[in-house]
MIKEDREN-233919 format. One record per residue (C-alpha): residue number from 1; x, y, z. Coordinates in pm, 1 decimal. Layout:
REM residues N
R     k          X          Y          Z
R   NUM          X          Y          Z
...
//
This chain:
REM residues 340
R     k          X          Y          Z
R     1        0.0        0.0        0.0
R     2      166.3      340.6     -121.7
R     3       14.7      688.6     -102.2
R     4      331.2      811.1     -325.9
R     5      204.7      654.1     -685.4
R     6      154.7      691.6    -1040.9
R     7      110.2      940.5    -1186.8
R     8      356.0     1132.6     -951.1
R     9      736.9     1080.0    -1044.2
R    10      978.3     1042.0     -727.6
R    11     1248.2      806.5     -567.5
R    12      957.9      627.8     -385.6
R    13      757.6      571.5     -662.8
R    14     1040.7      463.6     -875.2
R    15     1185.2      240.2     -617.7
R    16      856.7       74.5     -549.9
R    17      772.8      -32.2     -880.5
R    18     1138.3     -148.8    -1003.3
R    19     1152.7     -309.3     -659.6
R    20      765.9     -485.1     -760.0
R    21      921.0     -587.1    -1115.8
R    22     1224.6     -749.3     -994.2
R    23      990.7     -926.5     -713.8
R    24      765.9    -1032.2    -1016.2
R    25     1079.5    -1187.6    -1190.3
R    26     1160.8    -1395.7     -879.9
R    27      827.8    -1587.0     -948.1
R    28      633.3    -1390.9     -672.3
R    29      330.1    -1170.9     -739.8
R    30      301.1     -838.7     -613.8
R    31       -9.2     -615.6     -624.9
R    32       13.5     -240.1     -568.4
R    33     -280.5      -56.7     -427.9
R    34     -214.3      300.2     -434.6
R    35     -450.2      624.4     -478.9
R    36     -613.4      558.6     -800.6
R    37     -823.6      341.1     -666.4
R    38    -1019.4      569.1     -412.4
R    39    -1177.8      909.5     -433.5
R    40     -891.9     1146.1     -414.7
R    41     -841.3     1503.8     -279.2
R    42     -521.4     1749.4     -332.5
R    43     -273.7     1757.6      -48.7
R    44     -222.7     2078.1      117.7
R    45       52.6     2272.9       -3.3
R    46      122.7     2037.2     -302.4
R    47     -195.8     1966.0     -515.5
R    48      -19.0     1762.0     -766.4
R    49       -5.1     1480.7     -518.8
R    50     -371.4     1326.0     -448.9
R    51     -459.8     1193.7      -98.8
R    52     -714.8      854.6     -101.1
R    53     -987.2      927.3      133.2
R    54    -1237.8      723.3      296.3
R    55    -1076.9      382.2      172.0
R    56    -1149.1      199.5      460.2
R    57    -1422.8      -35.8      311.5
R    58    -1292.8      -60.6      -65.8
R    59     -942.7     -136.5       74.6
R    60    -1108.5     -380.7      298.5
R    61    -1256.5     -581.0        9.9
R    62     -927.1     -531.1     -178.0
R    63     -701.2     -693.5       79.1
R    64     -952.2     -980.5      130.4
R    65    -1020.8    -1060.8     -260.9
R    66     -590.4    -1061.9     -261.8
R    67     -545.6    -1325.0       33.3
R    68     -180.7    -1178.4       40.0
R    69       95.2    -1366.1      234.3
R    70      270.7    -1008.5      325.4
R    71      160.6     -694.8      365.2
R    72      395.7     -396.8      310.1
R    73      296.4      -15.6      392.2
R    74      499.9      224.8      209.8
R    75      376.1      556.4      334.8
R    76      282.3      722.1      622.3
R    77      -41.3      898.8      424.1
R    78     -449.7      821.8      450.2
R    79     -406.3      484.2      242.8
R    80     -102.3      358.0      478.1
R    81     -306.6      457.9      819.5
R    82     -594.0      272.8      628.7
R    83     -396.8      -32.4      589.5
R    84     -221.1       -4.9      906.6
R    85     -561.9       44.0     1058.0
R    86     -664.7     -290.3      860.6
R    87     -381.0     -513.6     1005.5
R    88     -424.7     -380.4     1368.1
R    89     -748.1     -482.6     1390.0
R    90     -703.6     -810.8     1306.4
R    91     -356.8     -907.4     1482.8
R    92     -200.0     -894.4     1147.0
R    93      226.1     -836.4     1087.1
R    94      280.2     -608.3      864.6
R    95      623.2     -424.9      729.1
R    96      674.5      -42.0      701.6
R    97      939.4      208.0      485.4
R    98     1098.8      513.2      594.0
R    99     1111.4      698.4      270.3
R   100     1070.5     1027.3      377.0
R   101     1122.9     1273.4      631.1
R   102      792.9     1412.0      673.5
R   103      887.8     1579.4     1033.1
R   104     1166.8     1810.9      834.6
R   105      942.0     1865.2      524.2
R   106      617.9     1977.2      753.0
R   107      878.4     2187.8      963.5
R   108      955.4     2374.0      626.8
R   109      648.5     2427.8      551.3
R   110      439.7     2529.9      875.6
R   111      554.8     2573.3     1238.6
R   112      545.2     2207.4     1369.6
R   113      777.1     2146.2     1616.8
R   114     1004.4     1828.7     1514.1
R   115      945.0     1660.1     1810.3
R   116      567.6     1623.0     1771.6
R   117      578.7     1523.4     1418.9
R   118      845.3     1231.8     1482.7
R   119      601.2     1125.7     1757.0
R   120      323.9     1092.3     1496.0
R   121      524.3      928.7     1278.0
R   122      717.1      686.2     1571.3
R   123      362.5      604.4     1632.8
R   124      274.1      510.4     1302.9
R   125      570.5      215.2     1296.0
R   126      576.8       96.2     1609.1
R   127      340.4     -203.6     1592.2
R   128      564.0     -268.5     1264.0
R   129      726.6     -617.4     1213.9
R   130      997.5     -410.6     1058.0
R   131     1042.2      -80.5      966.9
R   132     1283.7      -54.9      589.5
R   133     1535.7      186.8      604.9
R   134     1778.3      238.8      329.5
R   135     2061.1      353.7      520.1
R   136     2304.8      360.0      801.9
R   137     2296.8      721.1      893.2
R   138     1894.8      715.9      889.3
R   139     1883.1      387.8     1094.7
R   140     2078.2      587.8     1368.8
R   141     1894.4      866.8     1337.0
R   142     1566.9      708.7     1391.8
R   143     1664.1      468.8     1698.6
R   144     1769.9      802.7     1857.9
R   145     1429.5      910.9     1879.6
R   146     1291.4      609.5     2022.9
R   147     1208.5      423.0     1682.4
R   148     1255.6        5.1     1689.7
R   149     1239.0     -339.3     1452.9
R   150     1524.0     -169.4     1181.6
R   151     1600.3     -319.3      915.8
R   152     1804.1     -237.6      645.8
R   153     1681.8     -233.4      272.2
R   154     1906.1      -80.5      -23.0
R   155     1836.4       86.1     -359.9
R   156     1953.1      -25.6     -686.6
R   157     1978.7      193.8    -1035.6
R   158     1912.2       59.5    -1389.4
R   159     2247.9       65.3    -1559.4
R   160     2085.3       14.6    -1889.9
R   161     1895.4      299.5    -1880.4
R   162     2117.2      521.6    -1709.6
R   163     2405.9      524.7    -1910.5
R   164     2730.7      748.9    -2070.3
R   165     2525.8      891.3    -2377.8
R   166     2616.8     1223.2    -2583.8
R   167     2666.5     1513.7    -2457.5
R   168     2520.3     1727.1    -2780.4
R   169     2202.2     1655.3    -2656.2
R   170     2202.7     1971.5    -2480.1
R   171     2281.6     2291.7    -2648.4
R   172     2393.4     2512.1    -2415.7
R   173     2710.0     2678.5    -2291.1
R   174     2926.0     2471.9    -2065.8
R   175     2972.1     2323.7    -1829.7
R   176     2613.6     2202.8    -1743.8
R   177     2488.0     2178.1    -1437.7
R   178     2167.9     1978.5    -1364.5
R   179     1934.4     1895.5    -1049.3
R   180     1676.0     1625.1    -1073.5
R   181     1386.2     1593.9     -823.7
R   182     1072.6     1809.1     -726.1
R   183     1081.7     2198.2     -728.7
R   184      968.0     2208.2     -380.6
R   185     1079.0     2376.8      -99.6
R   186     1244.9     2053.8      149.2
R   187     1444.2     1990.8     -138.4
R   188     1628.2     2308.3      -54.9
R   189     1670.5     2329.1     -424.1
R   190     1765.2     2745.0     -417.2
R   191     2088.1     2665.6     -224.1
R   192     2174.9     2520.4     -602.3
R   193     1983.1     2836.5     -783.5
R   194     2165.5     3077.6     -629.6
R   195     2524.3     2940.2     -688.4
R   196     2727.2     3154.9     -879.3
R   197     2819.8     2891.7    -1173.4
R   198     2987.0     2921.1    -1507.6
R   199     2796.1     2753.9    -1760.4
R   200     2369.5     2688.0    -1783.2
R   201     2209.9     2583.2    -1477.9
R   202     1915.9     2318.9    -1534.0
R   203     1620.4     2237.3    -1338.5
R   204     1406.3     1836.9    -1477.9
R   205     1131.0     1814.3    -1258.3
R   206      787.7     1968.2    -1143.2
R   207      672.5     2073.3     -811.7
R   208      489.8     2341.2     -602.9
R   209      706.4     2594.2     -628.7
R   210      799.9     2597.8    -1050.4
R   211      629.6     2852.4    -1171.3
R   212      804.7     3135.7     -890.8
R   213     1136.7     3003.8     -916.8
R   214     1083.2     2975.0    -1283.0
R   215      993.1     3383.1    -1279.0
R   216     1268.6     3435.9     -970.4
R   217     1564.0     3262.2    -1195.3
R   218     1510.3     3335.2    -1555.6
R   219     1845.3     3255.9    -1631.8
R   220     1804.2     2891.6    -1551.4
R   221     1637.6     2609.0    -1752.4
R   222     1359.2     2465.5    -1602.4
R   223     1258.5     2193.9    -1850.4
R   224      962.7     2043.1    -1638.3
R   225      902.3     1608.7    -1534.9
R   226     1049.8     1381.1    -1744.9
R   227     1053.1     1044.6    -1811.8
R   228     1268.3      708.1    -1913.3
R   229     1522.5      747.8    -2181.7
R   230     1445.2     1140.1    -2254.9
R   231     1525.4     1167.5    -1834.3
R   232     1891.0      933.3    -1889.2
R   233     1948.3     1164.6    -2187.5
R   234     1938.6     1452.5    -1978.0
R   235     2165.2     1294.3    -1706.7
R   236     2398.5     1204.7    -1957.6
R   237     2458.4     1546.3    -2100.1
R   238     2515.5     1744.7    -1759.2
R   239     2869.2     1806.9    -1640.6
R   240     2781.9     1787.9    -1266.4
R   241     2494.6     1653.9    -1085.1
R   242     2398.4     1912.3     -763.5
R   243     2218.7     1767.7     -518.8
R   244     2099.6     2049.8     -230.3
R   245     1867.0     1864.6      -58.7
R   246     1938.8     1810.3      343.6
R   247     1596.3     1581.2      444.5
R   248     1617.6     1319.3      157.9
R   249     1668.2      935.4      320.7
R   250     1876.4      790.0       12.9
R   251     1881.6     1013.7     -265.0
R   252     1795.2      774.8     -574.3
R   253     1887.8     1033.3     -789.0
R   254     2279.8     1062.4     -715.0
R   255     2321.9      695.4     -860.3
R   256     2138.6      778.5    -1158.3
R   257     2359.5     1057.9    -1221.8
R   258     2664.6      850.0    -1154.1
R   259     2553.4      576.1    -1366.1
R   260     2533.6      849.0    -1658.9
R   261     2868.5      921.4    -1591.3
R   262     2833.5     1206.7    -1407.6
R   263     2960.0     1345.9    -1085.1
R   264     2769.8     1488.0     -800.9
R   265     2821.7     1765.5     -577.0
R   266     2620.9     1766.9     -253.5
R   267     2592.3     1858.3      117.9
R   268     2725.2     1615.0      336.9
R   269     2438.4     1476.2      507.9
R   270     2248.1     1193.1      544.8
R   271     2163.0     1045.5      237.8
R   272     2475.5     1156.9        8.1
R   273     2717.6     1035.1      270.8
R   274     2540.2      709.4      270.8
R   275     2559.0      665.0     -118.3
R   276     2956.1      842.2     -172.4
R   277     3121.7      802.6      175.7
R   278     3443.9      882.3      145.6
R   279     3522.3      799.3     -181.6
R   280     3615.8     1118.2     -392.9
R   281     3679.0     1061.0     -709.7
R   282     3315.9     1039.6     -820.6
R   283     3188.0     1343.9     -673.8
R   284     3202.2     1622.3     -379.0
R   285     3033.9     1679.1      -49.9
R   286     3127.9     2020.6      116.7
R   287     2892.8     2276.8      304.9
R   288     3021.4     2499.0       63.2
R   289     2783.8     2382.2     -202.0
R   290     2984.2     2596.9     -460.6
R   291     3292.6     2445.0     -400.6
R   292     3168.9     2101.8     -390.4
R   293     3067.8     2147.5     -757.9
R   294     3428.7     2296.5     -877.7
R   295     3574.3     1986.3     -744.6
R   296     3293.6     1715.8     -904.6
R   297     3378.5     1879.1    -1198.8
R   298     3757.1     1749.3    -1200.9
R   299     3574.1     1330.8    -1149.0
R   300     3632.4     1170.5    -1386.6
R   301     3304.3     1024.5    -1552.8
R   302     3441.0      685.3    -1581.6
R   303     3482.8      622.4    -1239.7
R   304     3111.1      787.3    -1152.7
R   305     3013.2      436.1    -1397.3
R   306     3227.4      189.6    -1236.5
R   307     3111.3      323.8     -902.3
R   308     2713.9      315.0    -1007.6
R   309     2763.2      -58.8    -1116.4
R   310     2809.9     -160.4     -764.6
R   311     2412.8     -114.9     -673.4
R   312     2174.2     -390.5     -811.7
R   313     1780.0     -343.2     -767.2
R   314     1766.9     -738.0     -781.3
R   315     1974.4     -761.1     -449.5
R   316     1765.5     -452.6     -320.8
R   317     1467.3     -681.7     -437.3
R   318     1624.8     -994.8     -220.5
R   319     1717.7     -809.8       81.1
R   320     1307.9     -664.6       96.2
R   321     1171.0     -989.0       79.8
R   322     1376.4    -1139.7      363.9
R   323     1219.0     -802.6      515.6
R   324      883.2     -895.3      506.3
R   325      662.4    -1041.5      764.6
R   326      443.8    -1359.6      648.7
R   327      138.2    -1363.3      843.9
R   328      -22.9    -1688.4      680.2
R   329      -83.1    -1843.5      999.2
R   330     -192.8    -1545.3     1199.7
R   331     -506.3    -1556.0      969.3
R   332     -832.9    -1528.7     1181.7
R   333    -1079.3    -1838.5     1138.4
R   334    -1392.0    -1639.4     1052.0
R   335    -1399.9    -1356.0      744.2
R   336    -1298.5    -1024.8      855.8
R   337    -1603.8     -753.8      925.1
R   338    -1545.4     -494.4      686.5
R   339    -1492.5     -155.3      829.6
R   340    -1699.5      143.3      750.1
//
């Protein structure tokens, strides 16, 4: 169960389905119930994302008609309180993912103080068999505020798709450099705008704020979502791949980049220090954002490859089912009562 889905375009999304496809291959079948399915409303602050609401009964039926051996809950939204709501009720294991860091992303947008909002959220995966993290640094992070049943699940990057391609797909003056993600405000994505930067800045991606950064930065090239090969083309043409965000858990997008061959300059937090460590010759992490990309800029792109090759979604695939939690014989004898 996911609230991030189709047709929104993110790390989560991305991982969930290559993650489901690579599950498939294994001989398992996987069945994704996300938003579409339910009456949907905009969520505050970001109406290109729809919210299920009132799913309680359909979902009910759903789960039931499945007779699913695991249940995973992606997301911390309507649909996974719905589901979570679901296996409480009837003394079902379930597993849980922390994707996202919803306490820092409601703290930048309204005055929330963090503590509250991790208590929401601890709340919400506590009665989790397991709780999927894809990294060291977040796993540490979260067991300092009281969060338990960690377990560790990686991320993988198509090397087919993201690949060294030319460069001439992009006519612009050099040397190009390129951020990836949603234009929204968590992804601290001005800390890249404002760099002073020789060469074309570009922005691939959509997001609450695109239109007034688009009128705030005419001199960059916001080129809007984009998809599959036209998205590795892109990759493959920047010079440097800047990553500003400080909240993001993994940061799907810096092995991407690598994969195309490109370097990546970043902020040395959680998430990019999980993915580069120390290893410099593929990239940069500095506080001085601008300096970080002068120095990716000297990596040599066929290291950022060899380096990208190391992740495989089929062992990210592996390590998530030895994750889940089978709950075959924690069935109840008599059919469920389906909720309101």
């Amino acid at each position: 169960m996911t609230d991030a889905w189709y047709p929104q375009v993110n790390g989560v999304v991305r991982t969930i389905a290559t993650v489901s496809d690579e599950i498939r291959k294994l001989g398992h079948t996987v069945e994704v119930i996300g938003p579409e399915h339910f009456h949907t409303v905009p969520m505050p602050t970001y109406p290109e994302i729809r919210l299920a609401i009132g799913a309680g009964r359909k979902l009910t039926r759903m789960i039931n008609d499945m007779d699913p051996d695991a249940i995973h809950i992606a997301t911390e939204g309507p649909l996974g309180h719905a589901a979570r709501r679901y296996c409480i009720r009837r003394a079902i294991p379930f597993t849980t993912a922390y994707h996202t860091r919803f306490p820092e992303y409601i703290r930048d947008r309204m005055p929330v103080p963090l503590f509250l909002s991790y208590a929401v959220v601890r709340r919400f995966h506590r009665p989790a068999a397991a709780v999927m993290v894809a990294t060291a640094s977040i796993e540490q992070a979260l067991k300092a505020r009281g969060f338990t049943n960690i377990r560790h699940w990686t991320r993988g990057v198509d090397t087919d798709l993201f690949c060294p391609r030319e460069k001439s797909f992009l006519d612009a003056p050099r040397p190009i450099s390129m951020y990836v993600g949603r234009v929204a405000v968590e992804k601290s994505i001005e800390d890249f705008l404002r760099l002073d930067l020789p060469g074309t800045k570009y922005v691939v991606g959509g997001g609450p704020q695109l239109e007034e950064l688009k009128a705030r930065y005419p001199s960059v090239r916001f080129v809007g979502p984009k998809h599959d090969v036209e998205l590795a083309k892109y990759y493959a043409a920047a010079d440097v791949f800047v990553f500003p965000s400080r909240t993001d858990t993994f940061g799907l997008v810096l092995l991407e980049a690598l994969a195309a061959g490109v370097p990546v300059a970043a902020y040395p937090v959680a998430g990019p220090l999980d993915v580069l460590g120390t290893v410099s010759d593929v990239g940069c992490l500095d506080e001085d954002l601008g300096r970080a990309v002068r120095h990716a800029l000297t990596c040599a792109p066929e290291r950022c490859r060899e380096f990208a090759l190391g992740y495989s979604w089929r062992a990210s695939a592996l390590q998530f089912l030895d994750n889940l939690a089978p709950f075959t014989t924690f069935r109840p004898s008599a059919p469920p009562v389906l909720e309101a």
